[in-house]
C-alpha positions in Angstrom: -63.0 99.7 12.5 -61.3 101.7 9.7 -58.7 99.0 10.8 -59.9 96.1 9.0 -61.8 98.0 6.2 -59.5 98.0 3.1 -59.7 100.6 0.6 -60.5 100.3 -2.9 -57.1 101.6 -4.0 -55.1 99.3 -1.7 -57.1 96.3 -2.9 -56.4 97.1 -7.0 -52.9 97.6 -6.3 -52.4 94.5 -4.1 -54.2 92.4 -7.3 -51.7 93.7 -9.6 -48.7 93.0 -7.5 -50.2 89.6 -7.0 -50.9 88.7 -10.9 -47.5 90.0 -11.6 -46.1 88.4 -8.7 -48.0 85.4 -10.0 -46.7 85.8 -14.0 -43.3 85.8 -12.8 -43.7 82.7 -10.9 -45.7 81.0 -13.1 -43.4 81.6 -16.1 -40.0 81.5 -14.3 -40.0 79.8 -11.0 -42.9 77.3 -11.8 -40.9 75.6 -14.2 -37.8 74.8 -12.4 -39.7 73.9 -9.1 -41.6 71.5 -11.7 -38.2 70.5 -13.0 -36.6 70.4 -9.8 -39.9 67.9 -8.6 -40.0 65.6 -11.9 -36.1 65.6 -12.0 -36.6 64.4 -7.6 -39.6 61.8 -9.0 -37.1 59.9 -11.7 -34.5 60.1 -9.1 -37.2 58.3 -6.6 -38.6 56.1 -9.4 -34.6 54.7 -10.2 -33.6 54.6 -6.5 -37.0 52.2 -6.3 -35.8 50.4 -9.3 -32.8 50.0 -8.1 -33.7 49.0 -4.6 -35.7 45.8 -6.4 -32.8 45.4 -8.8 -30.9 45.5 -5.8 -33.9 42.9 -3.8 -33.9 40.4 -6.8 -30.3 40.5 -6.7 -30.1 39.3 -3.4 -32.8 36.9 -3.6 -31.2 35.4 -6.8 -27.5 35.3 -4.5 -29.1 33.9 -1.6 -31.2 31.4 -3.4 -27.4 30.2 -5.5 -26.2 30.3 -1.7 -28.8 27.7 -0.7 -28.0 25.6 -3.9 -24.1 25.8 -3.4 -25.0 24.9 0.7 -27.0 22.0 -0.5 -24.5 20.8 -2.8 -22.2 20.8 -0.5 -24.0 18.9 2.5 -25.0 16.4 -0.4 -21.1 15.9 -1.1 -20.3 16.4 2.5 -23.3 13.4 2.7 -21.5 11.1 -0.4 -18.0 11.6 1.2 -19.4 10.4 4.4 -21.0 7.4 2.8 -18.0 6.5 1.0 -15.4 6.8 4.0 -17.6 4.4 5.6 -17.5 2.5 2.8 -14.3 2.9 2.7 -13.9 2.0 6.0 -15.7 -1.0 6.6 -14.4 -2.5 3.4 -11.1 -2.1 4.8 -12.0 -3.8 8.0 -13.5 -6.6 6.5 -10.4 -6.7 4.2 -8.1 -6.9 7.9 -10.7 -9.5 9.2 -10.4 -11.4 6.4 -6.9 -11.3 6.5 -6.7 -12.0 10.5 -8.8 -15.2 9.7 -6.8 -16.3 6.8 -3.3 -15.9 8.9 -4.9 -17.3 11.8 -5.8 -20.4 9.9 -2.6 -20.9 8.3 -0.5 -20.1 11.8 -3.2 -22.4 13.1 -2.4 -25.0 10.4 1.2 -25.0 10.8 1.2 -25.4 14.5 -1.2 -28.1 14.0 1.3 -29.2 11.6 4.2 -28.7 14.1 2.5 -30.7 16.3 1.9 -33.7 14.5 5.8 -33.5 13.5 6.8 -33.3 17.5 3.9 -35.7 18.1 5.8 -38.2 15.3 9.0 -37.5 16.3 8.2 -37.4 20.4 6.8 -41.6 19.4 9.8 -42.2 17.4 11.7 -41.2 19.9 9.6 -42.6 22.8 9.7 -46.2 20.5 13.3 -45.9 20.0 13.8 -45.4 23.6 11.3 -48.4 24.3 13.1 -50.4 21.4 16.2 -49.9 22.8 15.6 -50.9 26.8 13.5 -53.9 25.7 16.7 -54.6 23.4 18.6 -54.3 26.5 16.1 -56.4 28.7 15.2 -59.0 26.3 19.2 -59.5 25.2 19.6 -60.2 29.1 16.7 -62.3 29.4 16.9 -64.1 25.9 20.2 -64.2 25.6 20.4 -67.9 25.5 17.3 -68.6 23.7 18.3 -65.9 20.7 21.4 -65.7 19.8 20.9 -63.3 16.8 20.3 -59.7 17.0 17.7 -59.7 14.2 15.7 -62.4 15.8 16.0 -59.8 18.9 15.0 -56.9 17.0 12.0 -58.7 15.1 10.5 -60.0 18.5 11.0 -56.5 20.3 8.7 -54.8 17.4 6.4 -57.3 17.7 5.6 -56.6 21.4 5.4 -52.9 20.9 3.2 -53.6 17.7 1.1 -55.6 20.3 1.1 -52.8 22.8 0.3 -49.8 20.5 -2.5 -52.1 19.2 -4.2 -52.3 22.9 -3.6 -48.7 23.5 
């Protein structure tokens, strides 16, 4: 058992090589592990500061980002109103237009129609005028013997036949 009995000797000499063991860490190494751990705290304490530097930071950019994406699908939204607009202004400009050329291409054919229409009867009345000139010259050719007469009595039968038409 003498084994784990230590001696009185041993024990006083293993004290004083642990106080001066102890002084010398206490007044050297304690220091600069205590340096070495507050110097390793402010480096902790700024990476944590700079982390939520860092976090507001981002939060700040990504709310701007959300702003500028509004902003944009609000003008993106104005644009798109205004082209269509845009665009139905200019179709009701081009149907507007359509009707008002259609009218007046509708008016001038009506127009040209009336002028055939005129000239087609002045022709068709000369042409009448003329054959009953012809028919009435050879049937009254011995009660009238003036053209004029002819002419006065031939447009008074077509007055008379426009009149029951």
């Amino acid at each position: 058992m003498e084994l784990f009995t230590p001696e009185t000797g041993l024990v006083i000499w293993m004290f004083v090589a642990f106080a001066i063991l102890f002084f010398i860490l206490w007044k050297w190494a304690w220091p600069a592990i205590m340096k070495g751990i507050d110097s390793r705290a402010d480096f902790i304490d700024k990476g944590v500061e700079y982390a939520q530097n860092a976090k507001e930071q981002l939060d700040d950019a990504r709310r701007q980002a959300d702003e500028v994406i509004a902003e944009a699908r609000n003008r993106q939204a104005e644009m798109l109103r205004e082209a269509d607009r845009m665009k139905t202004t200019i179709i009701d400009e081009a149907r507007q237009a359509a009707q008002t050329e259609a009218k007046k291409v509708m008016e001038q054919a009506k127009a040209s129609i009336a002028q055939s229409r005129k000239e087609a009867e002045q022709s068709f009345r000369d042409e009448v005028s003329a054959f009953a000139l012809d028919i009435a010259a050879k049937v009254v050719k011995n009660q009238l013997k003036d053209d004029k007469a002819q002419a006065q009595l031939v447009n008074t039968l077509l007055d008379e036949i426009e009149t029951k038409n």
